[in-house]
N, CA, C and O of each residue as an XYZ file, in Angstrom:
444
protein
N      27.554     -6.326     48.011
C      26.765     -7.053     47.047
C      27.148     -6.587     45.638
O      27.284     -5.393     45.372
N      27.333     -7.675     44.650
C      27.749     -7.440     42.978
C      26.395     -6.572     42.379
O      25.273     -7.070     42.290
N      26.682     -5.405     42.054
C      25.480     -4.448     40.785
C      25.798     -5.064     40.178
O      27.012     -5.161     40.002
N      24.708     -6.027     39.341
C      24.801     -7.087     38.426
C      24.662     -5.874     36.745
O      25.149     -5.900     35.615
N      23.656     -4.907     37.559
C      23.633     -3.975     35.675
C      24.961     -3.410     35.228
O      25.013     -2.943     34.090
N      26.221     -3.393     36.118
C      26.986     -2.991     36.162
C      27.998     -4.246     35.019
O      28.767     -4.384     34.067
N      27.469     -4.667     35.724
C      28.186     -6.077     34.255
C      27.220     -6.741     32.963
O      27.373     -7.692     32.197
N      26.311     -5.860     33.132
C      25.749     -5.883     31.733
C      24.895     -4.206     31.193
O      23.774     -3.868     30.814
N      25.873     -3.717     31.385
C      25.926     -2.328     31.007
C      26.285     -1.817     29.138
O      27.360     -1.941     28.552
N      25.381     -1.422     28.755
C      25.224     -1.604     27.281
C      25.075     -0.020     26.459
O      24.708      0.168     25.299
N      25.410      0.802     27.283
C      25.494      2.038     27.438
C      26.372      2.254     26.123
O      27.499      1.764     26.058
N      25.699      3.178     24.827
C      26.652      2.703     23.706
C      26.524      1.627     22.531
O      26.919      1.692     21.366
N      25.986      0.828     23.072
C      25.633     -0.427     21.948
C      24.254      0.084     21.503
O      23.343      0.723     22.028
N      24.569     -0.635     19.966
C      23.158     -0.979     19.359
C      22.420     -2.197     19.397
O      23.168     -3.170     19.297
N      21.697     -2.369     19.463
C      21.139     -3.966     19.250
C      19.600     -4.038     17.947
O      18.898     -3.039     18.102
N      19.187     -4.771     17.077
C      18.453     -5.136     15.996
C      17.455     -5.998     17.050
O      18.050     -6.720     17.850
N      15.901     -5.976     17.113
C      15.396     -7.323     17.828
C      14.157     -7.460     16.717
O      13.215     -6.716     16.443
N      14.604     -8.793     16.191
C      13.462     -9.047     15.059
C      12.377     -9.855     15.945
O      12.702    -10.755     16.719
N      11.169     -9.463     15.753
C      10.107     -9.802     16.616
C       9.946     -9.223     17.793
O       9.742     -9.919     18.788
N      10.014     -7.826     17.867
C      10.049     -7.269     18.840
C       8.731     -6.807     19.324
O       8.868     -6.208     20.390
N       7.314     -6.879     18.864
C       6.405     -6.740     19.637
C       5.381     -7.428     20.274
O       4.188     -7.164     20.415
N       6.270     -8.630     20.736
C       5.312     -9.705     21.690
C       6.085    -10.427     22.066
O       7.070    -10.574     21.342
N       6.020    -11.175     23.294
C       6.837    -12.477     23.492
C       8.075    -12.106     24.336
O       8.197    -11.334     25.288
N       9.108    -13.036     23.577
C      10.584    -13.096     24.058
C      11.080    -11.952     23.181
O      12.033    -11.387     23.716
N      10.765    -11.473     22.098
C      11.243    -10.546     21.356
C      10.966     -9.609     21.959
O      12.025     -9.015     22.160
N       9.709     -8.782     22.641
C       9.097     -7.793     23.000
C       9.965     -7.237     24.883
O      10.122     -6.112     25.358
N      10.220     -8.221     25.287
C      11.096     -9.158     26.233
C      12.812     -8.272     26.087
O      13.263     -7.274     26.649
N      13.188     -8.898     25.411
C      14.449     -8.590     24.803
C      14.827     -7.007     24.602
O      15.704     -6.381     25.197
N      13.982     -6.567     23.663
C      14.088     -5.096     23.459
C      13.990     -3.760     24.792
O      14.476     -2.638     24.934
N      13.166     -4.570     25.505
C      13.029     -3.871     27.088
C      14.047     -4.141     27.731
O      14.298     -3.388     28.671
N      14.800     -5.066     27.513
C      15.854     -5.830     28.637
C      17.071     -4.766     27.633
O      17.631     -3.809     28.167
N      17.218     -4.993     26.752
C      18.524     -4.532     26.159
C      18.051     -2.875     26.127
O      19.072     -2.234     25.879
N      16.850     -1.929     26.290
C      16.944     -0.561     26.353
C      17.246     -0.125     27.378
O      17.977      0.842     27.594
N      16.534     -1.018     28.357
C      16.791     -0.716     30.035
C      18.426     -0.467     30.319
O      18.923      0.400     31.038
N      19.073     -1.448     29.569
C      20.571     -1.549     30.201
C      21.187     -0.453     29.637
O      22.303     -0.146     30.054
N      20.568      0.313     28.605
C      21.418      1.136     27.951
C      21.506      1.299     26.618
O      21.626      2.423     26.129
N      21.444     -0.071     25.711
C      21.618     -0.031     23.999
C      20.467      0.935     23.129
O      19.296      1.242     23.355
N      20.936      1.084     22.592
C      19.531      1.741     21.582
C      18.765      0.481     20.699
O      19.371     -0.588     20.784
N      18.039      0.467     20.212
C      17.185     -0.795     19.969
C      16.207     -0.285     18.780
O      15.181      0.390     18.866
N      16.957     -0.906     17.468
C      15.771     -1.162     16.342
C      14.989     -2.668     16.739
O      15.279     -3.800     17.126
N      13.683     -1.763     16.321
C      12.194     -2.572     17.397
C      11.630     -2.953     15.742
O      10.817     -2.371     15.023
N      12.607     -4.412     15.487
C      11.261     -4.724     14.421
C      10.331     -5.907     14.047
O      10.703     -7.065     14.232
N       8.934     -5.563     13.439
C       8.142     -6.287     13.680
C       7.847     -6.690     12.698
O       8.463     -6.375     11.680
N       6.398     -7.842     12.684
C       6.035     -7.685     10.853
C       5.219     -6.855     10.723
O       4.947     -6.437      9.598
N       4.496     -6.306     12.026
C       3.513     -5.371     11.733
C       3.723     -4.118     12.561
O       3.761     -3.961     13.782
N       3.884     -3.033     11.262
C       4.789     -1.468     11.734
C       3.818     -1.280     13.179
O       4.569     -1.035     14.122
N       2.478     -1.324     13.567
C       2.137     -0.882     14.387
C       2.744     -1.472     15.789
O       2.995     -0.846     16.819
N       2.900     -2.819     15.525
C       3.426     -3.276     16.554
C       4.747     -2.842     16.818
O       5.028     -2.869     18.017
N       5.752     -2.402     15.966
C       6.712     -2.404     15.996
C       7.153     -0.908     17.014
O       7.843     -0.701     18.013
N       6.312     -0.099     16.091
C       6.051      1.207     16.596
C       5.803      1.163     18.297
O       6.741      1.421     19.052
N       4.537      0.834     18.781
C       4.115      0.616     19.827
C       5.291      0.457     20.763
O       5.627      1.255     21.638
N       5.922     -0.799     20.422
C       7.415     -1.112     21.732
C       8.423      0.034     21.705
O       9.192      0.413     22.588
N       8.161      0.634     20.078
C       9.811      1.362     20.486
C       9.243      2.672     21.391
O       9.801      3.275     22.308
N       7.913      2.876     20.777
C       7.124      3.968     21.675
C       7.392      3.768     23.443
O       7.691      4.664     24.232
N       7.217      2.563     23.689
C       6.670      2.201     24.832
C       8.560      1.973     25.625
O       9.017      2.079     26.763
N       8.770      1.849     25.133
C      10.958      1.654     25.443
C      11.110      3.512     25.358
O      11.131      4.217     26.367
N      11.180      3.912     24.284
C      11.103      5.867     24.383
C      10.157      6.785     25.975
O      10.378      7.900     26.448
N       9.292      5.891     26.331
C       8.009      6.396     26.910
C       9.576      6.194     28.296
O      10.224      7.172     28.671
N       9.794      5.022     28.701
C      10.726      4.944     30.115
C      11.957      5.554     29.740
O      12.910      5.354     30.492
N      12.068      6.016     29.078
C      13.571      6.741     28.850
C      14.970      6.324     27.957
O      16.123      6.743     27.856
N      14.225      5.351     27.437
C      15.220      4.593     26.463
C      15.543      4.911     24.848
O      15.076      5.800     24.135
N      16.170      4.230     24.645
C      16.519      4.627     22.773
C      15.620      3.609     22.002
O      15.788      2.501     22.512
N      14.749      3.562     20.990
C      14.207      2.958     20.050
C      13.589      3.386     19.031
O      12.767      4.301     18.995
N      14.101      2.507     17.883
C      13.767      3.174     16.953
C      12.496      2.062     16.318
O      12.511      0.963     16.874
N      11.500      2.232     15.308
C      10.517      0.945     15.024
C      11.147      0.632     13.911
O      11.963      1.471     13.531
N      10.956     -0.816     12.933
C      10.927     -1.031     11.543
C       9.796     -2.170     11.638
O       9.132     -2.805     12.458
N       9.983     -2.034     10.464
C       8.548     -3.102      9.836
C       9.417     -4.307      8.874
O       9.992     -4.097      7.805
N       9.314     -5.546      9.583
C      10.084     -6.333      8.819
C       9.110     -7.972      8.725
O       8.368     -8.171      9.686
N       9.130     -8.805      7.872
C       8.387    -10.258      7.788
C       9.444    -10.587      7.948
O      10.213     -9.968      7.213
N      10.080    -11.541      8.793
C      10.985    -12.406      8.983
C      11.087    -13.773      8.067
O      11.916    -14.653      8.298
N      10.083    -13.827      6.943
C       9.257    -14.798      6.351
C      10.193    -14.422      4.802
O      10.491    -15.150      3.855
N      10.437    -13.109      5.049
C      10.340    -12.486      3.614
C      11.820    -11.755      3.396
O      12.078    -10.650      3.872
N      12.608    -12.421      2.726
C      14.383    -11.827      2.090
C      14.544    -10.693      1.733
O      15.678    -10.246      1.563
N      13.330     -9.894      1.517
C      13.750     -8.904      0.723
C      13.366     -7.888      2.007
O      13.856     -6.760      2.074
N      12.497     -8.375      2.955
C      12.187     -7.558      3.695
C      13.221     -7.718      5.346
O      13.431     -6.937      6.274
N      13.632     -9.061      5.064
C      14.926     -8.846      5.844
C      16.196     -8.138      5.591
O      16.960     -7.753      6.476
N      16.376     -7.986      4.256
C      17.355     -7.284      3.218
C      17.341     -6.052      3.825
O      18.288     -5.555      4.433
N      16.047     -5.471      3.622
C      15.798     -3.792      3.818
C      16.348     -3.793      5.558
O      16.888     -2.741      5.900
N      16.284     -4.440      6.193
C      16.056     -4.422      7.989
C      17.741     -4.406      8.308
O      18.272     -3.928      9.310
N      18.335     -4.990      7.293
C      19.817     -5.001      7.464
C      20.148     -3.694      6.660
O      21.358     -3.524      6.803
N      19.642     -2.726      5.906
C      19.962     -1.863      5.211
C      19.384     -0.820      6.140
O      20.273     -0.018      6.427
N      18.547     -0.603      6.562
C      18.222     -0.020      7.824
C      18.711      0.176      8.918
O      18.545      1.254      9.488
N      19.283     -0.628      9.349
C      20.021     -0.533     10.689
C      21.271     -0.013     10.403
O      21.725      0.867     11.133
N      21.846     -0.389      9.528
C      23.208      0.275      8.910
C      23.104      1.584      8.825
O      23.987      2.288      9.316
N      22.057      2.112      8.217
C      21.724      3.691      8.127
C      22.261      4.356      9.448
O      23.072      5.223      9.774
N      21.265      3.378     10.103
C      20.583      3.919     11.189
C      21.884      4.149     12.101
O      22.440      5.225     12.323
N      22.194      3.021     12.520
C      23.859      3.108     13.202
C      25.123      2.972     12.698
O      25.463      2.606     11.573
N      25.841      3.327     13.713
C      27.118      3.087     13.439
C      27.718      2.182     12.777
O      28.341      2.298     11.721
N      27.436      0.824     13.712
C      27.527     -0.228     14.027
C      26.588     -1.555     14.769
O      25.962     -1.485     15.826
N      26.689     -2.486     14.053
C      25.836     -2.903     14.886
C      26.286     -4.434     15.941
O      27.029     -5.393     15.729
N      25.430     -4.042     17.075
C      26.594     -5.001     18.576
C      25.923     -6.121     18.722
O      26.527     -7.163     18.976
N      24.476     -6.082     18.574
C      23.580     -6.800     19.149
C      22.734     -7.242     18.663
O      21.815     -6.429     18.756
N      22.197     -8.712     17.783
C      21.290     -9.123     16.932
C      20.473    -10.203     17.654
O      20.704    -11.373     17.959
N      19.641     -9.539     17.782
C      18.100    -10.905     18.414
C      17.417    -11.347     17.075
O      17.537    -10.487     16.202
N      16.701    -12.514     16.671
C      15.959    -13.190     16.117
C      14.776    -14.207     16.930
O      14.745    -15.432     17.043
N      13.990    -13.318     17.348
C      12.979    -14.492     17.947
C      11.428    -14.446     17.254
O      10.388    -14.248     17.881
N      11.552    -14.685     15.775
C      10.019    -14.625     15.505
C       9.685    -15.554     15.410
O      10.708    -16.221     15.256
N       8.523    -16.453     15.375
C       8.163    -17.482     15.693
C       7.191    -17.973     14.428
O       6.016    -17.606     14.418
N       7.752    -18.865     13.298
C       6.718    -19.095     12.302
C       6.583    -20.473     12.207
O       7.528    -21.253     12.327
N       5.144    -20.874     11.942
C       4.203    -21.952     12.672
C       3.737    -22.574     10.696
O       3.352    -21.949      9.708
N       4.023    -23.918     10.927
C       3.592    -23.862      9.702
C       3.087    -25.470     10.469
O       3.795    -26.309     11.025
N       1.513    -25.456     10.207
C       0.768    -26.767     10.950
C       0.483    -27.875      9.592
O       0.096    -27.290      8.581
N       0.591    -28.972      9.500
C       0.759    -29.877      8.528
C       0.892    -31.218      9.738
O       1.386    -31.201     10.865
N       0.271    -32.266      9.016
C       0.191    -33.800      8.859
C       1.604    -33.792      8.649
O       2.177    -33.397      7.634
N       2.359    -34.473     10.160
C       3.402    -35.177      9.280
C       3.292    -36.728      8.688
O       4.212    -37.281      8.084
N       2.293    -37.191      8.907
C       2.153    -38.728      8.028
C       0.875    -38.357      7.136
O      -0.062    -37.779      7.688
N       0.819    -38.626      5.974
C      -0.950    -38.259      5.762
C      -1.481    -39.577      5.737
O      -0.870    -40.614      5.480
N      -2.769    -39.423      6.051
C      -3.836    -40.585      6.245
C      -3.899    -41.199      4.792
O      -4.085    -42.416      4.757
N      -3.775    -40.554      3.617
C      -4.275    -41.375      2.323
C      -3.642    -42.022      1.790
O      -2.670    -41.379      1.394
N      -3.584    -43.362      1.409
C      -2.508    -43.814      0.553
C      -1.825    -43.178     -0.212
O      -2.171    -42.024     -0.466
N      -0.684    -43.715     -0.797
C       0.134    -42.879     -1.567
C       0.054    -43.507     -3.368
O       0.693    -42.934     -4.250
């Protein structure tokens, strides 16, 4: 039988997961520590962010937290200036934050 972790063995890599404490992001960062990568865990909110990389460190993995708004350039700016610090290099970039902006697409009032 094929060891499938064996072909996705990440042992060495870094990976960035923006939205990493809920969801498919939260998802991601477990999937890519498990295999091996080290994993900046960032969120918009440090606690959350903290929490996963805690909780990825807690099973034996590499993570580090940041605090990032995916909303916000300057605070994506810093998240790319961060990770650079932080690593070598970087292998592996997730983006799954999810921003909801609810609006009328026809409005009811004349124009």
């Amino acid at each position: 039988m094929t060891d499938y972790r064996k072909l996705f063995d990440l042992t060495g890599k870094t990976a960035v997961v923006l939205g990493a404490a809920s969801g498919t992001g939260k998802s991601s960062a477990e999937a890519l520590a498990s295999l091996g990568a080290s994993v900046m865990c960032a969120d918009r909110t440090g606690e959350g962010a903290e929490a996963i990389a805690a909780a990825i460190r807690a099973q034996g993995g590499s993570a580090i937290p940041a605090r990032c708004d995916a909303a916000d350039s300057a605070d994506v700016a810093a998240l790319a200036a961060k990770a650079a610090e932080a690593f070598p290099r970087l292998d592996i970039a997730v983006t799954t934050p999810g921003l909801n902006r609810r609006e009328r697409l026809i409005s009811n009032s004349p124009s």
